[in-house]
GUMI-878385 format. One line per field, with one value per residue (C-alpha): chain; x, y, z. Coordinates in steps of 0.05 Angstrom, whole numbers, plus 5000, padded with zeros to 4 digits. Example, Ala and Ser with C-alpha at 12.3 -4.5 7.8 and 13.67 -1.06 7.14 Angstrom:
! residues 2
kette: c(A | A)
c1: c(5246 | 5273)
c2: c(4910 | 4979)
c3: c(5156 | 5143)
***
This chain:
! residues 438
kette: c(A | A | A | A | A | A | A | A | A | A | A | A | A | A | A | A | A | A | A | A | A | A | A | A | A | A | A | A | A | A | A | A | A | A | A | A | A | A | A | A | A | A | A | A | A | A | A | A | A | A | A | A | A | A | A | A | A | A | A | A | A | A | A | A | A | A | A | A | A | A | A | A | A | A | A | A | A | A | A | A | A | A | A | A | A | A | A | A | A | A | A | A | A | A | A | A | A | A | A | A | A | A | A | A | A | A | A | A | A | A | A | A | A | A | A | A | A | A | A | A | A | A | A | A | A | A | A | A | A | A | A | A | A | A | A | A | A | A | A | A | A | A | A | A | A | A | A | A | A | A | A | A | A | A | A | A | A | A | A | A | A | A | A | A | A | A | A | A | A | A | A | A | A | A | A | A | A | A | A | A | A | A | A | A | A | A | A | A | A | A | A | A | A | A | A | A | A | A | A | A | A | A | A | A | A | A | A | A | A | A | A | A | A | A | A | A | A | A | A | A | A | A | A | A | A | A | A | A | A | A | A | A | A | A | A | A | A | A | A | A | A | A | A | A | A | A | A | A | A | A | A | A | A | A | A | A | A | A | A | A | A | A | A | A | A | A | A | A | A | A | A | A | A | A | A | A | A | A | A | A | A | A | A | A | A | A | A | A | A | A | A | A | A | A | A | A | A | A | A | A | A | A | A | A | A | A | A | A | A | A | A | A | A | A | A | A | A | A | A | A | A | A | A | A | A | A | A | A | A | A | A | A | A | A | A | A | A | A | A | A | A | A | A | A | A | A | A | A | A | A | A | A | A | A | A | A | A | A | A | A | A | A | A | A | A | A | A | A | A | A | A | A | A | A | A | A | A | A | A | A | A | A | A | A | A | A | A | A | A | A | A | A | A | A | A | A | A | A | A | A | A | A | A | A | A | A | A | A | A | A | A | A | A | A | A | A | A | A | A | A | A | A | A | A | A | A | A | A | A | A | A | A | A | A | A | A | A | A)
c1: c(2811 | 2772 | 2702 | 2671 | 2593 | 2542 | 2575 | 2642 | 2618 | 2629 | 2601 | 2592 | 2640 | 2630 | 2679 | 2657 | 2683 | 2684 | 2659 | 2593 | 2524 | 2463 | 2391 | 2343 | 2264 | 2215 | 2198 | 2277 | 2274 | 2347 | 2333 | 2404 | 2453 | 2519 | 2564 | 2627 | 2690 | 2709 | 2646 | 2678 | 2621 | 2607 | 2674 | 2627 | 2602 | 2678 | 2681 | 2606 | 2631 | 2700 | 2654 | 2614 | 2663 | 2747 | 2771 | 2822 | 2764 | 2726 | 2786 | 2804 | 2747 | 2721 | 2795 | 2776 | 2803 | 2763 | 2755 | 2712 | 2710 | 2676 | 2593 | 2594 | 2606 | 2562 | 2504 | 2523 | 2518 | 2450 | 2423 | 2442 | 2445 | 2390 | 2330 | 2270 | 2315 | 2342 | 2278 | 2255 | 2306 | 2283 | 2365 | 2432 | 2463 | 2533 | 2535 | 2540 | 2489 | 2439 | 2465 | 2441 | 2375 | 2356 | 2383 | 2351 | 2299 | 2343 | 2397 | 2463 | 2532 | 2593 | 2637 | 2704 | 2653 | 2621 | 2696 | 2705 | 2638 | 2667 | 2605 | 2632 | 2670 | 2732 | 2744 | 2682 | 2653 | 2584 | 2561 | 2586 | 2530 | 2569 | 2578 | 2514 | 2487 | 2531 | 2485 | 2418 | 2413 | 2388 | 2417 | 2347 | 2381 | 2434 | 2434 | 2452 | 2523 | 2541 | 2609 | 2648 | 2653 | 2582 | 2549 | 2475 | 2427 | 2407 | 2331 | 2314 | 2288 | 2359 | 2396 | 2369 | 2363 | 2438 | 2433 | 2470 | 2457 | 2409 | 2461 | 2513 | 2523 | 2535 | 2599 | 2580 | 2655 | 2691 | 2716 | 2760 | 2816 | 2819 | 2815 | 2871 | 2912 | 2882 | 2896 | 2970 | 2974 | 2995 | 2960 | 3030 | 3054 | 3122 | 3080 | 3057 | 3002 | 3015 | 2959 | 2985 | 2909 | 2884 | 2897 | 2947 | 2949 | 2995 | 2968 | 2994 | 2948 | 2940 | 2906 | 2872 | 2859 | 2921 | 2907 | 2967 | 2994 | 2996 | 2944 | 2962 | 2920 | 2972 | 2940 | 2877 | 2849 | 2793 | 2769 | 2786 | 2745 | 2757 | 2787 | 2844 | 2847 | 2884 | 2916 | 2938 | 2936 | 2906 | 2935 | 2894 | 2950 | 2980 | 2958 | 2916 | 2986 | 3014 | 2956 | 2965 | 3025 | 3000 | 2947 | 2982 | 3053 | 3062 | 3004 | 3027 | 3072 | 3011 | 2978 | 3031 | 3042 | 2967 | 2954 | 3011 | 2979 | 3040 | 3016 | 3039 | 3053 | 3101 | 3141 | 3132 | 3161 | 3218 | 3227 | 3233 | 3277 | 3331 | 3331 | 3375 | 3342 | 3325 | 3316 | 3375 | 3357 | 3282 | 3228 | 3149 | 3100 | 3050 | 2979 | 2943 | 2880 | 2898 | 2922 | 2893 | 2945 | 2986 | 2975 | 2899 | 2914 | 2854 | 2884 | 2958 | 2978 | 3028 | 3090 | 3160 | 3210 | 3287 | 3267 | 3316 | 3339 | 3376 | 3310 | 3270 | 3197 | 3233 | 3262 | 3189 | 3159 | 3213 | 3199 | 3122 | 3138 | 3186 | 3143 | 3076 | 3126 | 3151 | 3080 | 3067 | 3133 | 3113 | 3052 | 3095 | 3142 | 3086 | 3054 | 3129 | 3125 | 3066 | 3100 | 3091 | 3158 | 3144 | 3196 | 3167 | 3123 | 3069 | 3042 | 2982 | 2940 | 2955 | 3015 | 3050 | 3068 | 3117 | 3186 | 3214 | 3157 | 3168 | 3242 | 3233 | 3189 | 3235 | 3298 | 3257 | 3224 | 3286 | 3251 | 3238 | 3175 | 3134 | 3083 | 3034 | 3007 | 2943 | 2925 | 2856 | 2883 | 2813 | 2772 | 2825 | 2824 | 2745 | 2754 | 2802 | 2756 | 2697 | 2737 | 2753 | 2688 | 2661 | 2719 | 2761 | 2816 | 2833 | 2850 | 2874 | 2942 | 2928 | 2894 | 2939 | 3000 | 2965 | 2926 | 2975 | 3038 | 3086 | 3118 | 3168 | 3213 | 3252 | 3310 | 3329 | 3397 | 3432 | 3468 | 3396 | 3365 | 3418 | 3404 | 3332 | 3323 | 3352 | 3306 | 3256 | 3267 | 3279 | 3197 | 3165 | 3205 | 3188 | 3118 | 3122 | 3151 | 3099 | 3046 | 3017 | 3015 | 2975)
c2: c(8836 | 8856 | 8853 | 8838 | 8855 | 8830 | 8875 | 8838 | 8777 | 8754 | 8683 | 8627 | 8561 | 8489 | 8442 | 8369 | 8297 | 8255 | 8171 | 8185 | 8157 | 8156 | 8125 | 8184 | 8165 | 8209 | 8256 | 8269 | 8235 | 8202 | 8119 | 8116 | 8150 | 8170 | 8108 | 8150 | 8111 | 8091 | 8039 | 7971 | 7934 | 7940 | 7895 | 7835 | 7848 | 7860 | 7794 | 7798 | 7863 | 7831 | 7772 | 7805 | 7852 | 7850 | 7895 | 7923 | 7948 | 7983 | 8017 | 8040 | 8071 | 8099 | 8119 | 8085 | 8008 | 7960 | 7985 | 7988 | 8063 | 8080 | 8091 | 8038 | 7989 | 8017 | 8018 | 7940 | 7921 | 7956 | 7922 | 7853 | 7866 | 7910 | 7901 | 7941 | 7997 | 7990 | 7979 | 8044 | 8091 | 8145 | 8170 | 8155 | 8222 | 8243 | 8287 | 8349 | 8332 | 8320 | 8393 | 8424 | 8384 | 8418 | 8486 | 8485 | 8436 | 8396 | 8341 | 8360 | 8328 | 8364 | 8319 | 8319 | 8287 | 8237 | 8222 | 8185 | 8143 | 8088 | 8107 | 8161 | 8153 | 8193 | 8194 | 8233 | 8246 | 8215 | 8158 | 8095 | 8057 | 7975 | 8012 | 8036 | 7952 | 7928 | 7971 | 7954 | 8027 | 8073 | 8151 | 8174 | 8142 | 8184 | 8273 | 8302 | 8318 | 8386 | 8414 | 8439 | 8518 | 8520 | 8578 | 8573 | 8626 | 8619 | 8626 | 8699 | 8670 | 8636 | 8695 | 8737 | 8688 | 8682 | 8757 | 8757 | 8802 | 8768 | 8769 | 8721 | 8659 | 8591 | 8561 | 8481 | 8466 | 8401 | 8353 | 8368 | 8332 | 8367 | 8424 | 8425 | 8411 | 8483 | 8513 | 8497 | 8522 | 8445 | 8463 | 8445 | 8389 | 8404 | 8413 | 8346 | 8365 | 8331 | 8327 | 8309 | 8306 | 8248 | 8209 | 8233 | 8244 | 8259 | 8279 | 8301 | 8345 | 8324 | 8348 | 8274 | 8214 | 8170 | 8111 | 8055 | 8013 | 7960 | 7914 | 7922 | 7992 | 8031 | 8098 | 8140 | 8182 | 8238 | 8298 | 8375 | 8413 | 8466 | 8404 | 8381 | 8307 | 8293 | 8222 | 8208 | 8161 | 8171 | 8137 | 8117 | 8131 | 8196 | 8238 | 8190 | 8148 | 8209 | 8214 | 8143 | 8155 | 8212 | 8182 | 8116 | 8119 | 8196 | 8199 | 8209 | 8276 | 8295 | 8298 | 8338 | 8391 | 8404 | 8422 | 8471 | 8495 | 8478 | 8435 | 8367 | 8362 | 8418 | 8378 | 8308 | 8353 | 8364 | 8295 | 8269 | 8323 | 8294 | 8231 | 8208 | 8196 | 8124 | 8123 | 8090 | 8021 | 8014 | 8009 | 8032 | 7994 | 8054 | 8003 | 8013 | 8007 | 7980 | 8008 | 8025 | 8050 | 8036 | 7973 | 7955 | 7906 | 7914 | 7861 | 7907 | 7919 | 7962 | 7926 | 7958 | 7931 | 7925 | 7949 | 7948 | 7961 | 8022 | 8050 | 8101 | 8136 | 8189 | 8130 | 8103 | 8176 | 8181 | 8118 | 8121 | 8191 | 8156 | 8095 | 8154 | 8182 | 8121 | 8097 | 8168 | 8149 | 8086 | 8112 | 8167 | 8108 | 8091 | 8159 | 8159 | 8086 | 8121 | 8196 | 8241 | 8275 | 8325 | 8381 | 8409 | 8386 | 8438 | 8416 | 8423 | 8397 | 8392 | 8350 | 8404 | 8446 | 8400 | 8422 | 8355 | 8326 | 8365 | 8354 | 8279 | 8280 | 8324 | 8273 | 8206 | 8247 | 8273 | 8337 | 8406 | 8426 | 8474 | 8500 | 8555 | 8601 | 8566 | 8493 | 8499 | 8484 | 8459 | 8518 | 8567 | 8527 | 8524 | 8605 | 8602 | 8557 | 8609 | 8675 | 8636 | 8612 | 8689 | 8713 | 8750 | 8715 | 8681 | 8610 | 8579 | 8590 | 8661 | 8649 | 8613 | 8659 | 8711 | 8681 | 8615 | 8650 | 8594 | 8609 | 8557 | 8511 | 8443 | 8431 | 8360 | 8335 | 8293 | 8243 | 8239 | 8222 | 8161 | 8134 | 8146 | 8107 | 8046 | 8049 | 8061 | 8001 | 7965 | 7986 | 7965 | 7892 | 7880 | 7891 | 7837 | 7787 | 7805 | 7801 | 7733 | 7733 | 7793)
c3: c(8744 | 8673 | 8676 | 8625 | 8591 | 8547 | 8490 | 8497 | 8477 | 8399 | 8405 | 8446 | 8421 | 8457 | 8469 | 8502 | 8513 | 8464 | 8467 | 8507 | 8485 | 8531 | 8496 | 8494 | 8477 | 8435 | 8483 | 8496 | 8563 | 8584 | 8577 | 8608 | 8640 | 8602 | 8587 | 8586 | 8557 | 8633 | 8627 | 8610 | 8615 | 8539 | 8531 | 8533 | 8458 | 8427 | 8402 | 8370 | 8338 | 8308 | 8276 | 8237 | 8210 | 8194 | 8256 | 8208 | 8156 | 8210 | 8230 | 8163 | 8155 | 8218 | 8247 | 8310 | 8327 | 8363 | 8431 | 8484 | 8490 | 8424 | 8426 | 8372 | 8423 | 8475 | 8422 | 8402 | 8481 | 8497 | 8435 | 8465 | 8540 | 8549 | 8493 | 8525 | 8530 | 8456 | 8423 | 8472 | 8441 | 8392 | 8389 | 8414 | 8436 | 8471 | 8519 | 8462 | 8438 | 8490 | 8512 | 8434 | 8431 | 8502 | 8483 | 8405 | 8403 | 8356 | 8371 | 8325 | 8329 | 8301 | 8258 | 8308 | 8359 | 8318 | 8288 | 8356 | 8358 | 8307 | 8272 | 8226 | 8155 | 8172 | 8098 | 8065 | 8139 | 8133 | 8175 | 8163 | 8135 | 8150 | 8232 | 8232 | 8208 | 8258 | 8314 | 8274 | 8270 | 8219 | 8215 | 8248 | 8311 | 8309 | 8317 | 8249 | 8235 | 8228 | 8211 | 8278 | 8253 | 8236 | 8266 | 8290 | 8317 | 8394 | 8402 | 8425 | 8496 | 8509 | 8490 | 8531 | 8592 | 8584 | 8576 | 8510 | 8450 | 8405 | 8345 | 8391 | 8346 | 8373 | 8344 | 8359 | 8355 | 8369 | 8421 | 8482 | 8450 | 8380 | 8414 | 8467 | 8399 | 8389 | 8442 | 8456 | 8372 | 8352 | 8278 | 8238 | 8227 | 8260 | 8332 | 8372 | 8420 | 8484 | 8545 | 8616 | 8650 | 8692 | 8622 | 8569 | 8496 | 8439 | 8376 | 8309 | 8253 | 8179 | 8118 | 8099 | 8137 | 8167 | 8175 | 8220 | 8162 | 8202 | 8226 | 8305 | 8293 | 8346 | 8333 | 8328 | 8278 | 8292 | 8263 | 8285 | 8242 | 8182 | 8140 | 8188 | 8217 | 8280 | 8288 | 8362 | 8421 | 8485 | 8546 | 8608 | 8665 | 8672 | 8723 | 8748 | 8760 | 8802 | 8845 | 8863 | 8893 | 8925 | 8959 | 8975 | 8982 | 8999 | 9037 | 9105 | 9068 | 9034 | 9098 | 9140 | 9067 | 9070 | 9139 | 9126 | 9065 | 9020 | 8950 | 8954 | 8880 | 8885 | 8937 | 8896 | 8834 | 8891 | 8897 | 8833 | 8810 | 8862 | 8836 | 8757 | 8698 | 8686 | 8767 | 8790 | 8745 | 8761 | 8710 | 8716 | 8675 | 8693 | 8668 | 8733 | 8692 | 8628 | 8570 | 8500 | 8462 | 8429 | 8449 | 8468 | 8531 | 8580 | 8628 | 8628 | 8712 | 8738 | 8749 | 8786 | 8762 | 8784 | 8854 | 8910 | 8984 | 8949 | 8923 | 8964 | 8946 | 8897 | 8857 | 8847 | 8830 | 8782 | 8739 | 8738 | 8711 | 8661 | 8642 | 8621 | 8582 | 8550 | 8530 | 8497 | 8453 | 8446 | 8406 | 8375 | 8345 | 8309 | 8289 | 8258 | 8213 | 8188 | 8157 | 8219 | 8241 | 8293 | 8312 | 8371 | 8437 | 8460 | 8519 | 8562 | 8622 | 8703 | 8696 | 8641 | 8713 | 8727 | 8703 | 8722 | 8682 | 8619 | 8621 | 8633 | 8566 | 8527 | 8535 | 8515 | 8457 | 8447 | 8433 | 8457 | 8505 | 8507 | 8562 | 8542 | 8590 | 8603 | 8633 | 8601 | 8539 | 8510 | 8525 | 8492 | 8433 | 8436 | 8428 | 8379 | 8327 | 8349 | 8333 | 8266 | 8252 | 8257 | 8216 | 8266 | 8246 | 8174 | 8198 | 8264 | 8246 | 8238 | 8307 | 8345 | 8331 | 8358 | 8415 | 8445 | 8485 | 8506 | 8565 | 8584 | 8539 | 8557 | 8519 | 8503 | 8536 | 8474 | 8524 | 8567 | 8504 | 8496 | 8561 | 8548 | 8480 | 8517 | 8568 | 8527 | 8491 | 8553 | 8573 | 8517 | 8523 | 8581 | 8566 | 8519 | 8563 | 8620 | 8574 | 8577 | 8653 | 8664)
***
């Protein structure tokens, strides 16, 4: 193993979650704790929000539809549930930010953060004075928005506490998300990012804003950085899905696997693999905890479907892993209305180690997969901005070709990817029909 010294270091390059806000006071004291974008509870000002302005005009501007996760929301619901602490707050910072403000004195936000606040224009990336009137806020609430390659000088005590050479930039960078797109090299528009974590994403990349043509708002759009906007979806059950099954149906496996050191994913990966595609007739509806995209159903539940004596643990394994990946083509099917064609999967997180998993995705996207050689997808791509923010390299793609090795690739089978579009369109109607009794 490489060790590496103070002298091999070019420049330090952040990348951070996105939809936090905490209310800091004048003397940079924490008023609250994060509110991360698991925190429902600001759900209870939604409809406020959606009177006062068209849901479809603060989408088109800001990228972001009307959701609970945004800091918009979160701002909206301390104003009204919790005054003393609103009327206390000097700024409104995520968890970036915070982070800059104790390291420089100064509270900054790069613009791929702030793109998924609701608060920023994605168009001319400024703040969006009608979201910012809608929080009773003023911009000296919010940490000034830098852009996400912009270099900035450590003070000479930090540097050398960190025992860095004093001419180390900071590269303030972007979100998590933009840059896993990074760092599995999705920075064409042929290559779909895909993130199998505890939640899941797919994202394309775009030169200008795009915006869902139609009003059911089925998509995302953020900013990367360096001029590049990313529309997406992000799902709420992925791995999160597998673990329940895992801790509650394979539990007493899990149990026996670990006491003999052997990783009980590996042997779930087993499992599945034995079992057809489409899982012998049964159906996953994977909402264990809502959903919100590409449809924005808070009250969504998990429901089996088409389950019978015949059907055995495997067969269940099999279609949650199915019904994750139809909900990232569901959202795909609309990234598609709306231009995006993509010609290629990279993919990235925990969940990308499973082979059955990849394979499963390749046949509904009818598509080809690839893993890279790195899980941490985000912090690779966090190094890959930095290096072209200092001008090691010319651009990402310049980057990325040089630093992103894939080394796997699922093929997609043509009559799999029959059987898959009909269950895929099986899935999303029996969401419909479900719908009004969840």
């Amino acid at each position: 193993m490489k060790i590496y010294g103070r002298n091999d270091i070019y420049a330090l390059s952040l990348s951070a979650q996105m939809h936090g806000i905490a209310a800091v006071d004048a003397k940079g004291n924490a008023l609250t704790p994060l509110i991360t974008y698991l925190d429902v509870r600001p759900s209870e000002v939604i409809e406020e929000i959606i009177k006062n302005i068209d849901p479809y005009e603060l989408y088109s501007r800001t990228g972001c539809p009307p959701l609970t996760i945004y800091p918009l929301t979160k701002i909206v619901w301390l104003r009204v549930k919790y005054k003393s602490i609103f009327e206390k707050a000097k700024k409104f910072l995520s968890a970036k930010d915070y982070f800059l403000y104790r390291l420089l004195g100064e509270p900054i936000i790069d613009k791929g953060v702030a793109s998924g606040s609701q608060l920023l224009d994605i168009n001319s990336l400024k703040w969006y004075d009608e979201a910012l009137e809608l929080c009773q806020i003023d911009e000296e609430a919010l940490p000034t928005l830098v852009d996400c390659e912009s270099k900035i000088e450590l003070p000479k005590s930090i540097a050398r506490e960190l025992n860095l050479r004093e001419t180390v930039p900071l590269v303030v960078g972007s979100s998590d998300g933009a840059l896993h797109s990074v760092g599995v090299g999705a920075v064409d528009k042929r290559t779909l990012a895909l993130n199998l974590g505890t939640s899941g994403a797919i994202r394309s990349i775009s030169s200008k804003p795009l915006i869902d043509r139609s009003k059911d708002m089925r998509f995302f759009c953020y900013y990367l950085g360096m001029g590049y906007r990313l529309p997406g979806g992000a799902i709420n059950n992925a791995g999160i899905v597998i673990k329940w099954f895992r801790d509650e149906i394979y539990d007493v496996e899990t149990y026996a696997m670990e006491r003999a050191g052997i990783d009980s994913y590996e042997l779930m990966d087993n499992l599945a693999r034995h079992i057809s595609a489409g899982a012998n007739g049964l159906i996953a509806l994977p909402f264990f905890t809502g959903e919100r995209f590409p449809i924005r159903d808070a009250k969504a539940r998990a429901v089996l479907f088409g389950l019978r004596l015949s059907h055995g643990k495997g067969h269940i394994l099999r279609a949650l892993m199915e019904g994750c990946a139809y909900t990232l083509r569901w959202i795909y099917e609309a990234l598609v209305e709306n231009g995006v064609n993509g010609e290629v999967i990279r993919i990235g997180g925990g969940g990308a180690r499973s082979k059955v998993w990849r394979t499963i995705i390749a046949n509904v996207f009818r598509l080809p997969v690839e893993k890279i050689h790195t899980e941490e997808a985000s912090l690779l791509g966090a190094a890959i901005l930095g290096f072209t923010s200092i001008g090691i390299y010319k651009d990402l793609r310049d980057a990325c070709r040089i630093m992103v090795k894939v080394v796997k690739r699922e093929e997609p089978d043509p009559q799999l990817g029959e059987d898959y579009e009909k269950l895929f369109k099986a899935f999303v109607k029996l969401y419909y029909v479900l719908r009004e009794l969840f």
